[in-house]
C-alpha positions, -999 to 999 in steps of 0.1 A, spaced: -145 -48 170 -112 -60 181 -78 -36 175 -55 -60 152 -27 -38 160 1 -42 189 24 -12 194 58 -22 206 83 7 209 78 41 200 107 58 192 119 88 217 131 112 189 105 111 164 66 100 159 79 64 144 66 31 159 74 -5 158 44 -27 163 25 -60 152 -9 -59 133 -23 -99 137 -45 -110 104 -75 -131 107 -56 -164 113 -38 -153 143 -1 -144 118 19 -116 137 32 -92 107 57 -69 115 54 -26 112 67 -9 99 52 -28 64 54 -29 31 27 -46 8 38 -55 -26 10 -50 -52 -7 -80 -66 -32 -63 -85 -54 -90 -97 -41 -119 -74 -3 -119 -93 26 -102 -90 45 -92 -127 77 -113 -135 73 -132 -102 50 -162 -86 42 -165 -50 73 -188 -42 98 -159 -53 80 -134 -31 81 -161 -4 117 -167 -7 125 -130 -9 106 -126 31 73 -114 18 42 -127 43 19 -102 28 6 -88 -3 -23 -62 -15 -49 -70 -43 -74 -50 -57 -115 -57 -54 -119 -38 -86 -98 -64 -106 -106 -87 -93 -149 -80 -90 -141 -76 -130 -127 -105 -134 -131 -135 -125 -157 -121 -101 -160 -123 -65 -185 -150 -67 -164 -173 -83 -135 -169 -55 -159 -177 -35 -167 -205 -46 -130 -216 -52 -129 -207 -12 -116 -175 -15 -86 -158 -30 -58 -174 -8 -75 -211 -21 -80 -199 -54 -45 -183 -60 -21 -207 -40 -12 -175 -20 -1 -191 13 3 -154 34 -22 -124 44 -43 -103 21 -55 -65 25 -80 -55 -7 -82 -20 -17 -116 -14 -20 -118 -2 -59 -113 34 -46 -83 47 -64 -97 34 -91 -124 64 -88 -92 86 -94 -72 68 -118 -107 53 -141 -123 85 -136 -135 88 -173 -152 54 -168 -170 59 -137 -199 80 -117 -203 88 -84 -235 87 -75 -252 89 -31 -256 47 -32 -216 42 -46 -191 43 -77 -206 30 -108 -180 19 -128 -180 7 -164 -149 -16 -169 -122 -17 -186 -120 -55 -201 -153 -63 -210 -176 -30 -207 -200 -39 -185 -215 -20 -152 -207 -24 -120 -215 -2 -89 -199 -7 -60 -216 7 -33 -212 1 2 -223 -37 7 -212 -44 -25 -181 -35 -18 -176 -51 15 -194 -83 2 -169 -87 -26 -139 -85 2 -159 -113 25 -162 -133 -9 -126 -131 -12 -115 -140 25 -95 -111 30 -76 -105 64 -77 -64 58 -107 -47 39 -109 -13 31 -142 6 24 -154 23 -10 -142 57 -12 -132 88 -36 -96 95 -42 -100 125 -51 -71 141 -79 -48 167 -71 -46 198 -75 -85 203 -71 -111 231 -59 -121 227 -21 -157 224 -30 -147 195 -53 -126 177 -22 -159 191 0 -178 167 -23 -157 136 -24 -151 140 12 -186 136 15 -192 105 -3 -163 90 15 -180 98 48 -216 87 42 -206 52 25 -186 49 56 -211 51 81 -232 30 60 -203 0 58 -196 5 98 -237 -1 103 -236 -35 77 -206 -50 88 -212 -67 114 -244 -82 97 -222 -90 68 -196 -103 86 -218 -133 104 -232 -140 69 -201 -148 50 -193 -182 50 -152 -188 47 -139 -199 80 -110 -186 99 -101 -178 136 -109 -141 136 -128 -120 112 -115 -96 91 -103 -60 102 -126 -31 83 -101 0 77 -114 35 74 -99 62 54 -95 97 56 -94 118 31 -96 160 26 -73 172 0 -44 196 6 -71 213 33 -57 212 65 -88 216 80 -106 193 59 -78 161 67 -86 174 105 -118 168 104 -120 139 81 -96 126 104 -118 129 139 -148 113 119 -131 82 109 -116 80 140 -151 77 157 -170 58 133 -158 25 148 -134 10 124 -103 -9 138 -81 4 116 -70 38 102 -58 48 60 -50 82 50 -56 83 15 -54 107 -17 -18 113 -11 9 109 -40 -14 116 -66 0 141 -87 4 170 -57 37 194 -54 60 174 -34 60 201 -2 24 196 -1 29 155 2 52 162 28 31 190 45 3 167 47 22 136 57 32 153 88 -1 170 96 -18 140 94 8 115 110 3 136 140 -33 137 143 -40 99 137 -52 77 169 -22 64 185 -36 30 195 -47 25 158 -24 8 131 -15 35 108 -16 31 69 -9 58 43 -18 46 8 -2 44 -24 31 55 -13 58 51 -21 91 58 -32 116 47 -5 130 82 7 87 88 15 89 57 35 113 66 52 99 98 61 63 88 63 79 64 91 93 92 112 57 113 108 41 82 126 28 57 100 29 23 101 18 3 64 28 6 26 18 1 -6 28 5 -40 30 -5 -74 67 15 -76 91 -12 -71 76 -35 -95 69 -10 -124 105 8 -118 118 -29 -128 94 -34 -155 113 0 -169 150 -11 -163 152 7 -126 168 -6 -96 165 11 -63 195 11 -40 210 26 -9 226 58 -26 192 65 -52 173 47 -78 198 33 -112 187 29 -147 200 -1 -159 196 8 -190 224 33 -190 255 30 -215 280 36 -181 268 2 -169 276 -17 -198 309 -26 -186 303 -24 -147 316 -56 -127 297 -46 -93 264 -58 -75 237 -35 -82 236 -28 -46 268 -35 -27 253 -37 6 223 -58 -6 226 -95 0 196 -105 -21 202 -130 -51 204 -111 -78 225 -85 -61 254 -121 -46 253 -137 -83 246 -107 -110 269 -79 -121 254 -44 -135 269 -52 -168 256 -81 -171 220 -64 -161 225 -38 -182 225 -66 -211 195 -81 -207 177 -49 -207 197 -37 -242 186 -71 -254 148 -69 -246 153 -104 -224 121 -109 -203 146 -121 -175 159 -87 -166 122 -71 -156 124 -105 -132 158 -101 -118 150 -61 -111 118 -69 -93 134 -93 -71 160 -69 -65 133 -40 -59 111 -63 -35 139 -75 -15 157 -39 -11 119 -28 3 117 -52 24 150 -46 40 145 -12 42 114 -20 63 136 -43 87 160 -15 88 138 12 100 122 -11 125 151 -20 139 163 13 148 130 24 160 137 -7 187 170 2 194 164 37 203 185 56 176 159 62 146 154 97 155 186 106 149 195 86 118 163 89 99 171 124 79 206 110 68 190 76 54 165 98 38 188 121 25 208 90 13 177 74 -4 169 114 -18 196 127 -26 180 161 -14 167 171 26 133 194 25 153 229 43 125 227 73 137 193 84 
């Protein structure tokens, strides 16, 4: 399997990294990387041609959704997701495994996969382990991730002991099909797509360790940390963040999943990872909440009602060189739909250039000793320890 992943600089006073992971066309995206959340192939309040004109090459969407509806045979059909959604950039589908954290009253985990009964029309659906990868294939992917259990947090080690388990064995199995799989599907494209493993393990040391080493070796191309920011104390995010940052292959993209807010970028960065993803800047709009270089604002607020200033004064995105706070603030008290828009652009685009920011410190040499300011900036608080 080849390594999609190019490490350019590391950076000499930290365990950040500025790299290149290639998709399955032969596209060069640049880490560190955020992946907006498209959830069922769209992207709330925007279409693909804002998210293109804000810098975005890449998004995230999710098997589940999408296997639910319309189906993976029918993108298949349609010639995959990209054909099928107009989406011109790269794709990287979660496999349906949070969703065996956040469904958890709808599913089962059972040895062949997660059986899942859905939440728009009822009906059954197990994902196992080809399953799973099949529907990805169908889709045309350029990142695929296998089935796994997130498992929820706080929880008894013999519960993570269990999940951990599951995670393991379905992994094996999708390393041993893959390549099978692969030759089978019929989409074309330059290179195949690049199979992620995840590691998983709780708020055990011991047990991320070892779940660690196993992925490593199975023979993935890629590495995920998972079940992190899921309802743990915030030490124990950062405890684990760090643990595992430093025990992760080095000539391996990096991804930690489901995070985050922008100060845990930021720090995530410095512990050694590499890729994004969240649903936080696009809900945060949804709910009148702008992120910006000193915090996150609530529009919503009376003390912005008669604000003249950009939402971010440093920002240069549109809504932050044409629209005032007060203005914002309006449209929120008014319930127009334009407002969720105009905060998600805003959202988006401040991620994005936070990504560019990072990266371009780690290449110039001076992110190890800026990183805990802009973090501190973007927290308002520094852990003691740091």
């Amino acid at each position: 399997m080849r390594n999609p992943f190019e490490l350019e600089q590391r950076d000499p006073g930290s365990l950040a990294r500025a790299g290149w992971l290639t998709d399955r066309s032969g596209n060069r995206l640049p880490t560190p990387l955020f992946q907006p959340v498209a959830t069922s192939a769209s992207l709330k309040t925007l279409d693909w041609a804002d998210l293109e004109k804000i810098g975005y090459a890449h998004v995230l969407m999710n098997t589940y959704h999408l296997v639910v509806d319309p189906g993976s045979e029918l993108i298949r059909r349609h010639g995959g997701v990209k054909a099928w959604s107009g989406w011109r950039g790269s794709v990287l589908t979660d496999s349906g495994g949070y969703q065996a954290f956040s469904l958890a009253a709808r599913r089962s985990l059972k040895p062949d996969g997660v059986e899942f009964t859905d939440h728009l029309h009822g009906g059954r659906h197990l994902f196992s382990p080809e399953f799973t990868l099949r529907s990805q294939l169908n889709f045309g992917v350029d990142f695929a991730m296998p089935i796994d259990v997130c498992t929820g947090l706080p929880a008894e080690r013999r519960r993570v002991i269990k999940d951990m388990r599951f995670t393991h064995d379905w992994l094996a199995e999708q390393v041993r099909i893959w390549p099978e799989l692969v030759e089978r599907s019929a989409l074309p494209a330059a290179l195949p797509p690049v199979l992620f493993g995840i590691a998983q393990g709780g708020l055990e040391e011991d047990l991320r360790e070892q779940s660690i080493q196993l992925v490593a070796y199975s023979g993935v191309q890629a590495m995920a940390v998972g079940g992190l920011a899921v309802g743990e104390p915030r030490e124990d995010f950062l405890r684990l963040t760090e643990f595992c940052g430093q025990r992760l292959p080095e000539e391996r993209v990096h991804y930690l999943m489901g995070v985050g807010d922008p100060a845990d970028l930021v720090f995530a960065v410095a512990m050694g990872f590499d890729m994004f993803d969240c649903v936080q800047p696009t809900r945060m709009a949804r709910h009148g909440s702008a992120y910006t270089r000193q915090g996150r604002m609530q529009l919503k607020n009376s003390r912005f009602r008669d604000d003249p200033r950009p939402l971010d004064p440093k920002c240069r995105c549109m809504v932050c060189r044409r629209y005032s706070r007060s203005y914002l603030n309006h449209l929120i008290r008014t319930g127009e739909h334009s407002a969720a828009r105009l905060l998600t652009w805003h959202n988006l685009a401040f991620y994005l250039d936070l990504m560019k920011r990072l990266r371009r410190l780690i290449t110039g040499g001076s992110f190890g000793r800026r990183w805990r300011g802009i973090y501190a900036e973007l927290n308002r608080r520094l852990p003691d320890d740091l």
